[in-house]
C-alpha positions, 0 to 999 in steps of 0.5 A: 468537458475538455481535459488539457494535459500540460505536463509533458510526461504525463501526456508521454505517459498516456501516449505510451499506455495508447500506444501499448493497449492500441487505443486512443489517448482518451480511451487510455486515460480512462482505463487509467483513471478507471483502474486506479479508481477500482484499486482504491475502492478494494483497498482494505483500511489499515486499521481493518488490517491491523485488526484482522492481523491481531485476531489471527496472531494475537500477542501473547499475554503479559507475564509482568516481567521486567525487560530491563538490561539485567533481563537480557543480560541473564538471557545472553548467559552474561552474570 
């Protein structure tokens, strides 16, 4: 099945990736497209990301502490 490319830039675009690696449009769509593809498929979900970063720096734990004005204050050396 055909694919038309309407949008001038991107078919400059492809011109210019066919023009770069010395292939053809279509060929170059492809690695394109391709590459793209197994860019996202090895992305890690943020949420797995996050998970991965709170097990190797877990925060601290609560001390009960209040962080108010007069917290901060006292820490500065402020009276």
């Amino acid at each position: 099945m055909p694919l038309y490319i309407k949008d001038d830039e991107a078919a400059a675009l492809v011109a210019e990736l066919a023009r770069t690696r010395g292939c053809t449009k279509q060929d170059a769509v492809k690695q394109a497209v391709r590459a793209a593809l197994d860019h996202d498929r090895a992305a890690i979900p943020l949420r797995d990301q996050l998970r991965q970063l709170w097990a190797e720096f877990p925060l601290p734990p609560k001390t009960g502490l209040a962080a108010d004005k007069a917290f901060f204050d006292d820490l500065s050396g402020e009276p």
